[in-house]
C-alpha positions in Angstrom: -13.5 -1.6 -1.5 -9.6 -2.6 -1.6 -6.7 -0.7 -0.2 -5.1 2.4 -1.8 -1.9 1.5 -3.3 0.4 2.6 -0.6 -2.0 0.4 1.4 -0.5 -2.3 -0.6 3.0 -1.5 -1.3 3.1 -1.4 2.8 1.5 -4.2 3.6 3.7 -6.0 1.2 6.8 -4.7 2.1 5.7 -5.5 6.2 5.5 -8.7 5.1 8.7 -8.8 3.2 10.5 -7.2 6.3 9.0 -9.5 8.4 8.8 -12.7 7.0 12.0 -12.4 4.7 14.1 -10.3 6.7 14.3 -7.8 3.3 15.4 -4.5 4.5 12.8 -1.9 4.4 15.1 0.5 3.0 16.3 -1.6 -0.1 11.8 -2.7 -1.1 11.0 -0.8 -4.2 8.6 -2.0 -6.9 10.8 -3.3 -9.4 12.6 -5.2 -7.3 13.1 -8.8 -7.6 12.3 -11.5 -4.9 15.2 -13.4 -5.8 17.3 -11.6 -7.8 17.2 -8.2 -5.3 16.3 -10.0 -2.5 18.2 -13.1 -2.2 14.8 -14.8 -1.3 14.6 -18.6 -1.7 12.1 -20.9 -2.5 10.5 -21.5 1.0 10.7 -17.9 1.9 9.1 -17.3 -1.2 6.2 -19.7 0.0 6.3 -18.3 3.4 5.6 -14.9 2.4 3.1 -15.7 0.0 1.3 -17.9 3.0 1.3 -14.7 5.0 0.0 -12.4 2.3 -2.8 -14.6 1.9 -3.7 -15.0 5.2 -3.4 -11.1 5.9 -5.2 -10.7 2.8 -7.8 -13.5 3.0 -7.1 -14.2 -0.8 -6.1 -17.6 -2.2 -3.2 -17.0 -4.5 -2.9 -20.6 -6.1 0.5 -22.1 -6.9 0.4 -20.8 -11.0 0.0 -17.1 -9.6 2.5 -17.6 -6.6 5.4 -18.5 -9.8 4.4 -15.4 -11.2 4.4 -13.3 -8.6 8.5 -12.4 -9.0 8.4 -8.6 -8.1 7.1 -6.3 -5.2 5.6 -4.3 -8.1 4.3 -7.7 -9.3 2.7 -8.9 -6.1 0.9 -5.6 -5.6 -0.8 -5.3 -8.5 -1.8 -9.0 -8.2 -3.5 -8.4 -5.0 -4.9 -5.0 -6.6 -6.4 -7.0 -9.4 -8.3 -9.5 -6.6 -9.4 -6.4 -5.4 -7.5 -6.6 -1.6 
């Protein structure tokens, strides 16, 4: 069985804190990881190399592209039942 959502939406934004330096204060779901967050293409790669290994799901490099939004990312990982 997978996490509840706010499981999610914190282990996301821990990772997005963490990896990214995002402020926790400014992670909502509609917020872009680039647009909002100022996040570039190899912290972009970073944090989704740390969701998957916190996870232990394979997000392949199609997915990763799509993955553009906090709100986006969690209900990705929802959908591979994390």
């Amino acid at each position: 069985m997978g996490r509840n959502p706010g499981e999610l939406i914190e282990l996301v934004s821990d990772v997005l804190v963490d990896v990214a330096g995002v402020p926790r204060e400014s992670i909502a779901l509609d917020k872009s990881l680039v647009g909002d967050f100022g996040i570039d293409s190899l912290a972009t790669v970073e944090v989704i190399v740390e969701l998957e290994q916190q996870t232990g799901v394979t997000i392949s490099d199609d997915d990763a592209e799509k993955l553009t939004t906090v709100g986006g990312i969690v209900d990705y990982l929802t959908k591979k039942g994390v």
